[in-house]
Each structure stands twice: as structure tokens, then as C-alpha cells.
C-alpha positions as a Markdown table, in Angstrom:
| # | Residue | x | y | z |
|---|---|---|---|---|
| 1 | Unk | -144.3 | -0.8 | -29.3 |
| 2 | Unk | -141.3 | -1.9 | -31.0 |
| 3 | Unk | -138.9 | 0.5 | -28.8 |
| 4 | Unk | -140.7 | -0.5 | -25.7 |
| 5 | Unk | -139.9 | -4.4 | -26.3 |
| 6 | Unk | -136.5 | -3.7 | -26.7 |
| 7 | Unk | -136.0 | -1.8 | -23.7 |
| 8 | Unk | -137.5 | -4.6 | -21.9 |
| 9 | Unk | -134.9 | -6.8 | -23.4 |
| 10 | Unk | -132.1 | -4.4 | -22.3 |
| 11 | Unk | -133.5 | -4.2 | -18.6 |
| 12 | Unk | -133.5 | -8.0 | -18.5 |
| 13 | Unk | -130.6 | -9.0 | -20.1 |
| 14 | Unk | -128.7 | -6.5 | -17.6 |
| 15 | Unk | -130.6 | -8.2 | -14.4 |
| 16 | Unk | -129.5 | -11.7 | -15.4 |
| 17 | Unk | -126.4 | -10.9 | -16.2 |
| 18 | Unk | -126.1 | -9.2 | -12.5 |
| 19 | Unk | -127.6 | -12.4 | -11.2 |
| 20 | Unk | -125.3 | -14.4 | -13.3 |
| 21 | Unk | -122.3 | -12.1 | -11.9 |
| 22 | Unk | -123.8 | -12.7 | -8.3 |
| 23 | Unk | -124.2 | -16.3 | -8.2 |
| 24 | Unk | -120.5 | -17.3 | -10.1 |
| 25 | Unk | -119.1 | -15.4 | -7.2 |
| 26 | Unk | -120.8 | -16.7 | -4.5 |
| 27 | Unk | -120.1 | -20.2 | -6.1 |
| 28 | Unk | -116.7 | -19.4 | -6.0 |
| 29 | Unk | -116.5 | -19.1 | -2.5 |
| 30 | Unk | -118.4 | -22.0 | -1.6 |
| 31 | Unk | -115.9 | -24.0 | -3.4 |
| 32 | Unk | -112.7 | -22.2 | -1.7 |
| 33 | Unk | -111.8 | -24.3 | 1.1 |
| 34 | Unk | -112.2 | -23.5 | 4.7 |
| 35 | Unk | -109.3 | -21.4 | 6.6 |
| 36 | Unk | -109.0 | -21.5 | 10.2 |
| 37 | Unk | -108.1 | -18.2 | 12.0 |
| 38 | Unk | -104.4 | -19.7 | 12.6 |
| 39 | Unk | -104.0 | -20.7 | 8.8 |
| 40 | Unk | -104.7 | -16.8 | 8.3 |
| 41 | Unk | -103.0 | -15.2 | 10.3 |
| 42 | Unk | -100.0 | -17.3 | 9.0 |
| 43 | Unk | -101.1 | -16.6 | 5.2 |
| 44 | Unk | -100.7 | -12.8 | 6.6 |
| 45 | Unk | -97.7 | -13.0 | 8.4 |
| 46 | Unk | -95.7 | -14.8 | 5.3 |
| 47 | Unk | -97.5 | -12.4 | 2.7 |
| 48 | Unk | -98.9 | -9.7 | 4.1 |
| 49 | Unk | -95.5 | -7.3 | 3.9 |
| 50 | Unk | -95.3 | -8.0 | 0.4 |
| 51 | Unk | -98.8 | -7.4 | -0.2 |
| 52 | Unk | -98.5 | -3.6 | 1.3 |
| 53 | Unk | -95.5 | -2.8 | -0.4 |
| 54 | Unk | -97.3 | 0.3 | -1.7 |
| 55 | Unk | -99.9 | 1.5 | 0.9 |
| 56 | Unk | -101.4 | 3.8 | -1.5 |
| 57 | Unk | -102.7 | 0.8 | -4.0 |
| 58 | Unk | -101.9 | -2.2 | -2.1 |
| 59 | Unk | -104.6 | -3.2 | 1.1 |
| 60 | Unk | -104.6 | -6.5 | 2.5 |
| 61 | Unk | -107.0 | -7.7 | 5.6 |
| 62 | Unk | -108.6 | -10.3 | 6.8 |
| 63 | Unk | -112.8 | -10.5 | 6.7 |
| 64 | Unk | -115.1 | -13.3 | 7.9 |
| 65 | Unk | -117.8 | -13.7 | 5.1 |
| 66 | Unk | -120.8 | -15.7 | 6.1 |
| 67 | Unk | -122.9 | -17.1 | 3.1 |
């Protein structure tokens, strides 16, 4: 019984630290403030060469995440 109950500890521990995981990253971008598509591209334009310096470890693009 004992092994059971400590099992079930394992499982849930793991789950809330997923959840915990989950929710600090959605939290983080709810806080980031808003870009607007011009602000981007700009952001690209100034750092987007630097950013693919190396194309084999380096990707940088632009996604539209709705939370």
C-alpha cells in the first residue's frame, strides 16, 4: 500500500509542477507588452541578421500567439 501512495505522490507532484511550468509561462506573456506588426518588423530588421548569424543553431521569426 505503502508503494502505491508514493507513486501517487510522484504522479502528482510531476502534474503540478507541469501546471506550475504552464501557468508562469503563460503569465509571462500576459505581462510582456503589446507589439504592433510595425514595431516587429523593425525589432527584425535591426536584429534579425545578428540573430541568424549561424543558420544551423540560430532561428529567429515572428508568431502571433493568442492567449
Amino acid at each position: 500500500m505503502e508503494a502505491l501512495e508514493e507513486k501517487i505522490r510522484i504522479v502528482v507532484r510531476e502534474e503540478l509542477k507541469k501546471f506550475e511550468e504552464d501557468f508562469f509561462i503563460r503569465f509571462r506573456f500576459e505581462s510582456l507588452p503589446p507589439v504592433n506588426d510595425e514595431e516587429q518588423r523593425d525589432i527584425e530588421k535591426l536584429y534579425g541578421d545578428e540573430l541568424l548569424g549561424k543558420d544551423e543553431t540560430d532561428i529567429a521569426y515572428t508568431s502571433k500567439l493568442k492567449i
